[in-house]
C-alpha positions in Angstrom: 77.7 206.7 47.1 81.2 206.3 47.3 83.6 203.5 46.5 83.4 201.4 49.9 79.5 201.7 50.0 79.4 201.0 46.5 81.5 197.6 46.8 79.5 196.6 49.5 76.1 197.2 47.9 77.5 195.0 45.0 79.0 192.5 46.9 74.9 192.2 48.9 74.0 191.3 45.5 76.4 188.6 44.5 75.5 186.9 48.0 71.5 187.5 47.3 72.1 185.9 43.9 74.2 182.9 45.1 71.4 181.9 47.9 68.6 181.5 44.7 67.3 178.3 44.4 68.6 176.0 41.3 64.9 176.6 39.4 65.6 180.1 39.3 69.4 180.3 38.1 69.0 177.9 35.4 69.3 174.9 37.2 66.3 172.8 35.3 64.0 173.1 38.7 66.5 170.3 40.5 65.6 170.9 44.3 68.2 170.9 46.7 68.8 167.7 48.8 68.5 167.3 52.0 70.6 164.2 52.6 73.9 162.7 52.0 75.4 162.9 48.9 76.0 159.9 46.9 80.0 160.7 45.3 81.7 159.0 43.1 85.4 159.7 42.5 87.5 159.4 39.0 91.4 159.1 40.0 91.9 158.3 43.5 95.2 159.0 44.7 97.3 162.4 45.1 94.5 165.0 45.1 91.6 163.1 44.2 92.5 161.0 47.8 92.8 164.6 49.7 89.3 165.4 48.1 88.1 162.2 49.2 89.0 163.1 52.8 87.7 166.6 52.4 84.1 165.4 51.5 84.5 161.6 53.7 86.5 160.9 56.7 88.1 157.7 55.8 88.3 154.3 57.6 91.3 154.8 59.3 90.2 157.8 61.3 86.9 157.0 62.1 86.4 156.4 65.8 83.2 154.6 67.7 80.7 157.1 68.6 82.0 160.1 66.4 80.7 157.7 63.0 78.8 158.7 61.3 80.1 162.4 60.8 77.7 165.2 59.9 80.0 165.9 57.2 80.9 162.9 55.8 79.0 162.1 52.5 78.5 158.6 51.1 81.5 157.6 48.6 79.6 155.4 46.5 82.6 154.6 43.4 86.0 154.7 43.0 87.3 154.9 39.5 91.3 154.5 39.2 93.3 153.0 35.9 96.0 151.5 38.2 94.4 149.5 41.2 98.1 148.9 42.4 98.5 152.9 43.0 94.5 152.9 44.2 94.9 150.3 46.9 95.2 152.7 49.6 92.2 154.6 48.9 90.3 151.8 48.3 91.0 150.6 51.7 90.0 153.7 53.0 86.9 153.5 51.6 86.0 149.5 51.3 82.0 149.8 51.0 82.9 151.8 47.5 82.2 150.2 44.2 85.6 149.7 42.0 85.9 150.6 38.7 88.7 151.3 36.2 86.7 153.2 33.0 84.7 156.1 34.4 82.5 155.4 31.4 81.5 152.0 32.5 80.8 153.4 36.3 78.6 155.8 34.7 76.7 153.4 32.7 76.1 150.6 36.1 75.5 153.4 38.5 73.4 155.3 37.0 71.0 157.4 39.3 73.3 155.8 42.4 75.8 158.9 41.7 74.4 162.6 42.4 77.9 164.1 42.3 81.3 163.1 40.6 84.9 164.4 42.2 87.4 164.4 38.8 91.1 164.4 40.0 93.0 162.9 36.6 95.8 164.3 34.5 94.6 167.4 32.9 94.0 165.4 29.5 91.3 163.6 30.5 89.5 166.2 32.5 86.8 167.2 29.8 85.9 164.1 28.8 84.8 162.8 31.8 83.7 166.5 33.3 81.4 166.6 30.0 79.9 162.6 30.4 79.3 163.2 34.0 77.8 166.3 33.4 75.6 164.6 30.2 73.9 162.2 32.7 72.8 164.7 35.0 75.7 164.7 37.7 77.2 167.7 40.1 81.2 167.7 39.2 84.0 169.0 41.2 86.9 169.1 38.9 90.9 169.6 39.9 92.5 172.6 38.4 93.7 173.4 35.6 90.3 173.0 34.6 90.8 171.2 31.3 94.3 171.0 29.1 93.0 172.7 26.4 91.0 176.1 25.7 88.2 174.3 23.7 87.5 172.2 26.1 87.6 175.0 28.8 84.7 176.9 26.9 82.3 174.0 25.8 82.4 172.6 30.2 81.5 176.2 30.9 78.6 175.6 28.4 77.8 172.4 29.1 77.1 173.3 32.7 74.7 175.9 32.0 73.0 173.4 29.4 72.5 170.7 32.4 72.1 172.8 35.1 74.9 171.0 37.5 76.4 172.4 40.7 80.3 172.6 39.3 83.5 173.7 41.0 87.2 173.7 40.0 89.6 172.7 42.3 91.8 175.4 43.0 91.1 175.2 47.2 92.6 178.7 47.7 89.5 180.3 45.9 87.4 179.5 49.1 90.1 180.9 51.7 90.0 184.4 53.9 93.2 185.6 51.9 92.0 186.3 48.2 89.0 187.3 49.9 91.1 190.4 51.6 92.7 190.7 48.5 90.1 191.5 46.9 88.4 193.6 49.1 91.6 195.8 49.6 91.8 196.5 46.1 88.4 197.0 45.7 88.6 199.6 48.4 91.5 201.7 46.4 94.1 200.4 48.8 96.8 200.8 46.4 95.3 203.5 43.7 94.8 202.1 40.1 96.3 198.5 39.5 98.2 198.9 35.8 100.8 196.3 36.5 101.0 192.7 38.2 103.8 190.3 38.8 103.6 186.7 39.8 105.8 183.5 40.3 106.0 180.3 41.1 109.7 178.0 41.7 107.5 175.5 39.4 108.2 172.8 37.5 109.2 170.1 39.9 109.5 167.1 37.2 111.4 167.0 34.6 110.8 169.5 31.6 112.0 170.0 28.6 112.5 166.3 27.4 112.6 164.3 24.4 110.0 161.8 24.0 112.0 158.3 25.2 112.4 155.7 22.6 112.6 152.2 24.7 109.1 150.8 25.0 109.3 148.7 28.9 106.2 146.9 29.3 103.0 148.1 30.9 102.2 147.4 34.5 99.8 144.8 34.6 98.0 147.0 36.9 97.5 149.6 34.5 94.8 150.2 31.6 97.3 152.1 29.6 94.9 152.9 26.9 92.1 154.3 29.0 94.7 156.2 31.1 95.8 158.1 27.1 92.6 158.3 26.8 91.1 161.1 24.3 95.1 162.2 23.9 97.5 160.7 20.7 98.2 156.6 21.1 101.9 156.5 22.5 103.5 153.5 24.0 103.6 153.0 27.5 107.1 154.7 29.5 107.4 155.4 33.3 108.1 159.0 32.0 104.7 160.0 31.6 102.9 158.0 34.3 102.5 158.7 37.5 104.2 162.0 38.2 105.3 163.2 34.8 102.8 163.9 32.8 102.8 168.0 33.7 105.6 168.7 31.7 104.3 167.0 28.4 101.5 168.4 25.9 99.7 165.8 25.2 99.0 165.2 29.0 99.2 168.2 31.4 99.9 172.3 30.7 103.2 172.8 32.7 104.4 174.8 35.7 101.7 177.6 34.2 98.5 175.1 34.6 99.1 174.1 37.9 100.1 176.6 39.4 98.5 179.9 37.9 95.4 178.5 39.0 96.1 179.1 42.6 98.8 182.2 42.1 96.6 184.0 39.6 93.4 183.4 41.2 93.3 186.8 43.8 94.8 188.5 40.4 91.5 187.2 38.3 89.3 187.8 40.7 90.6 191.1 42.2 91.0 192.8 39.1 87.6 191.6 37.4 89.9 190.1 34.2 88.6 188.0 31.3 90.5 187.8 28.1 93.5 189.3 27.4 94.2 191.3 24.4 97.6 189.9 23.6 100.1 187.7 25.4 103.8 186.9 24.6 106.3 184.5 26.5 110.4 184.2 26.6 111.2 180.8 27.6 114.5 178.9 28.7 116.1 177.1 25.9 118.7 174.2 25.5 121.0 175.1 22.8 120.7 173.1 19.8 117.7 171.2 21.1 114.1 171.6 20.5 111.7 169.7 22.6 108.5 170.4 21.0 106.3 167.8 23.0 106.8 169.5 26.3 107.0 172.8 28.5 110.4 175.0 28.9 112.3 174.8 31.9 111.5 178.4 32.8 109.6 180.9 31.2 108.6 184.6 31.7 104.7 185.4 30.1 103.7 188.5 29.8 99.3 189.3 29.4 97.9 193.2 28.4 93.9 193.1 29.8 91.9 196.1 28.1 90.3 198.3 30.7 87.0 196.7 32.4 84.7 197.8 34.6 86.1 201.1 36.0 89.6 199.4 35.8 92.7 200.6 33.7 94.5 198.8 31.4 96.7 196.2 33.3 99.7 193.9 32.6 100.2 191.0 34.2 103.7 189.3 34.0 104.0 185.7 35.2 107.6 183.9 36.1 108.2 179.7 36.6 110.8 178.3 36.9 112.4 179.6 39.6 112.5 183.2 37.4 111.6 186.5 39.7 110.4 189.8 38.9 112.7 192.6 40.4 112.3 193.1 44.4 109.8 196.0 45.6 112.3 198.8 46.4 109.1 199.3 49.2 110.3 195.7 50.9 112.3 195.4 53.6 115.6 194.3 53.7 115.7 190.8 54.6 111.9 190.4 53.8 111.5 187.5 51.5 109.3 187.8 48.5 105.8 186.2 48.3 105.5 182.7 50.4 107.0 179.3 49.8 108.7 179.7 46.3 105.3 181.4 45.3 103.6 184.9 45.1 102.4 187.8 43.6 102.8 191.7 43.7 99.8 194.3 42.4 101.7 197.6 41.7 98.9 200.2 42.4 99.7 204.2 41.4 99.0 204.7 45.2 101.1 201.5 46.8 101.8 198.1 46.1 100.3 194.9 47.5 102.0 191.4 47.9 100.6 187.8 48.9 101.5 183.9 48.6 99.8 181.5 46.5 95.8 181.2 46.5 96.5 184.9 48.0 97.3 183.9 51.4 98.9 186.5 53.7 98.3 189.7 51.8 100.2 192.6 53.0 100.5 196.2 51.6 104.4 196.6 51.5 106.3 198.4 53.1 105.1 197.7 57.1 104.3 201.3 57.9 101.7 201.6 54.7 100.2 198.2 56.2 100.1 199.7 59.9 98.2 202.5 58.4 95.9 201.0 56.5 92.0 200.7 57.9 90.8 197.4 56.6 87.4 198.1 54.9 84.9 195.9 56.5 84.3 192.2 54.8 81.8 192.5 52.1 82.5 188.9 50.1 80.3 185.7 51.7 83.2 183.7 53.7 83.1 179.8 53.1 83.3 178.4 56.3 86.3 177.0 57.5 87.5 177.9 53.7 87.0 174.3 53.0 86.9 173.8 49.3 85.2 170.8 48.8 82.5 171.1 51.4 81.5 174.2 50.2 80.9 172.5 46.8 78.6 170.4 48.7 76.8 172.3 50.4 76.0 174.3 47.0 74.1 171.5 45.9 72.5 170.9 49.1 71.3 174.5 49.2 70.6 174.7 45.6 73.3 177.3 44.2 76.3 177.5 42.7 79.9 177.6 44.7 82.4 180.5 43.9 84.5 178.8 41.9 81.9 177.8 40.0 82.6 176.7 36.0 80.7 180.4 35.0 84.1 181.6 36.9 86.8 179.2 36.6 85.8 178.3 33.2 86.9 182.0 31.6 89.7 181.8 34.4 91.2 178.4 32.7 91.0 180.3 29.5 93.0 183.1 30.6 95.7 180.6 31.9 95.8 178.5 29.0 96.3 181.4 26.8 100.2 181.5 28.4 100.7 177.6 27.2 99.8 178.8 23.8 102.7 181.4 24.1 104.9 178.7 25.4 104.3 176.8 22.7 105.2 179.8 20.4 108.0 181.5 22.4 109.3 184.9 21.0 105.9 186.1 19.1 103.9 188.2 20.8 99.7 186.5 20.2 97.0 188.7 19.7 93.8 187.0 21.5 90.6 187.3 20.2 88.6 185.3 23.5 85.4 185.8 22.3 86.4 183.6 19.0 89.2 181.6 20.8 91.5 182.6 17.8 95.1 183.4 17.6 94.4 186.4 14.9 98.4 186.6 13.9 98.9 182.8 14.1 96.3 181.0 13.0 99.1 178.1 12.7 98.2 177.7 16.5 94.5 176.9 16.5 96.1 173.3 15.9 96.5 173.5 19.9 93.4 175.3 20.9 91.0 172.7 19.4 93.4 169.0 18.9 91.4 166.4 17.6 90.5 163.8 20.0 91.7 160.0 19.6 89.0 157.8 18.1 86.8 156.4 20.2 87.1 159.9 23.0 84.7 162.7 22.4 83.1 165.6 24.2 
């Protein structure tokens, strides 16, 4: 059998696997539905809204005689901790419940909700992931998956445990363009991967800062406290909500958490990666200031994978910031990099390959090795119309498990949120140990793998 056959007879299996019913793969016998779903949504606005349109068309574009869509599913709850910020989405969507403690929907609803879309700050991800999940219901949650690597590993868990349909939200997972990737390197396109490179012109908010001292009131809008949630009790300050809360520890993981999970994602995938062995990052500094609550301004991370599943040993170097890896001699004059501030190079020993974010547009560089290239036939299920959500869906409906799945994305999350731990400790190269989630040279670091939650939050 050779390489392309073998590929394909593997990627027959994945698809034969992913069309089991629920009973079989763990999933507690729950048969698949044959209705709409009931949805509830926890944070409203900003991507939780664009998931609401993904899985609902909303009041304003529904027309007479094309409502009810086929693919609209019922949104039953809307959960938001600022009804000021949420007023356009609950106008979109006026036969929805309100709510402002996810908790509290969970409790009244009860068996009204079959599926809950999460679209919060990272910080609160787990929490509400993990209490949804407790009570039985199917969770779509946004990337990064959680903030922290503990709660990464115990959602993975925790969906096995109750047998829920799950699926991060990094959209680009369900597109043609990692798909290609994939399949190209799987192919031997390029040789042997052994070395990666991928950026991103990330962070767009303010980062490195110094946490403000003036206290201005809270909105009256906002439920400040369940907003903090499970994170340290802080006063309230306009520079952590609505926008800012990436750059800052406590709340988000940085230009690395939301963006790796769409730039990375072909790399994860492609590559067959888990945990690396050891990871190290050189970040921009402010001199004479240290800024310990949130992310540098740039930073360059650099992973080693052990060799996997046929695969070599591989780095993979990441840049934010606006920080590049050196240009491809193989590109083109006048060829930009990557797409949109964003991209990624695999370095093969028999070419290289480059793509944008979630993988889109993948090219073997230079032109001629592209024109030359016979694309192996597609041998990874497509999602139709590479729609994210709907795919999620139509996982529960058909009683498996989408691709981006928390068996997946969970171990993907870790991988990310390994780099924030080297942010947080610029200038030391970590030695990983995944399996026991431990910093073996640093132990002073498992302080951020596991933080203690604020009284009153738990997993």
């Amino acid at each position: 059998m050779n390489r392309r056959e073998s590929v394909q007879t593997a990627a027959a299996a994945v698809a034969a696997l992913s069309a089991l019913p629920n009973y079989v793969l763990g999933q507690k016998g729950k048969p698949p539905l044959d209705r709409k779903l009931n949805i509830a949504c926890v944070g409203v606005m900003g991507m939780g809204r664009s998931n609401l349109h993904a899985v609902c068309m909303p009041l304003s574009e529904r027309k007479e005689g094309d409502w009810p869509n086929e693919d609209s599913q019922n949104i039953v709850a809307l959960c938001d901790v600022d009804w000021n910020r949420a007023k356009h989405s609950f106008d979109e969507y006026p036969e929805a419940k309100r709510y402002r403690d996810y908790r509290v929907m969970l409790k009244e609803m009860g068996d009204e909700i079959d599926a809950v879309m999460i679209a919060t700050p990272d910080h609160t991800h787990a929490c509400i992931a993990m209490e949804a999940m407790r009570r039985g219901k199917h969770v779509f949650v946004q990337k990064p998956l959680t903030r922290t690597l503990h709660e990464a590993r115990v959602l993975t868990e925790a969906a096995r445990k109750y047998g829920v349909v799950t699926q991060m939200g990094n959209q680009g997972h369900s597109g043609e363009g990692i798909r290609r990737v994939c399949e190209w390197i799987w192919d031997g396109a390029i040789g042997d991967v052994r070395e990666v490179h991928a950026w991103t012109d990330r962070p767009i908010w303010p980062q490195p800062v110094a946490r403000p001292q003036d206290t201005p009131p809270v909105p009256e809008t906002l439920d400040w406290d369940t907003w903090l949630g499970p994170a340290p009790y802080r006063p309230y300050h306009p520079s952590y909500q609505p926008f800012a809360w990436r750059g800052w520890v406590d709340f988000g993981t940085g230009a690395l958490g939301d963006m790796a999970c769409h730039i990375l994602d072909p790399v994860f995938w492609a590559l067959k990666l888990k945990y690396p062995t050891s990871v190290e990052a050189s970040c921009a500094r402010i001199q004479g200031k240290e800024y310990p609550e949130s992310y540098p301004a740039a930073s360059i991370i650099h992973y080693e994978f052990p060799a996997r599943e046929g695969m070599p040993e591989v780095k993979v170097h990441w840049y934010d910031g606006g920080l590049l890896p050196e240009r491809p001699a193989e590109l083109e004059k006048g060829r930009r990099m990557g797409e949109g501030g964003q991209g990624a190079i695999f370095v093969g020993d028999k070419g290289k390959l480059m793509c944008g974010s979630y993988g889109r547009s993948p090219q073997l560089i230079p032109y001629a090795a592209m024109k030359a290239y016979q694309k192996p036939e597609p041998t990874i299920p497509r999602v139709k119309g590479g729609r994210h959500e709907m795919d999620w869906v139509n996982a529960i409906k058909e009683g498996r498990q989408p691709s981006s799945n928390f068996d997946n994305s969970g171990p993907f999350s870790e991988m990310v949120l390994v780099g924030t731990l080297a942010q947080l400790s610029p200038g030391k190269k970590l030695l990983w140990d995944g399996a026991n989630m431990q910093v073996t040279n640093i132990p002073e670091l498992s302080k951020y793998i596991n933080p203690p939650c604020r009284e009153g939050w738990h997993l």
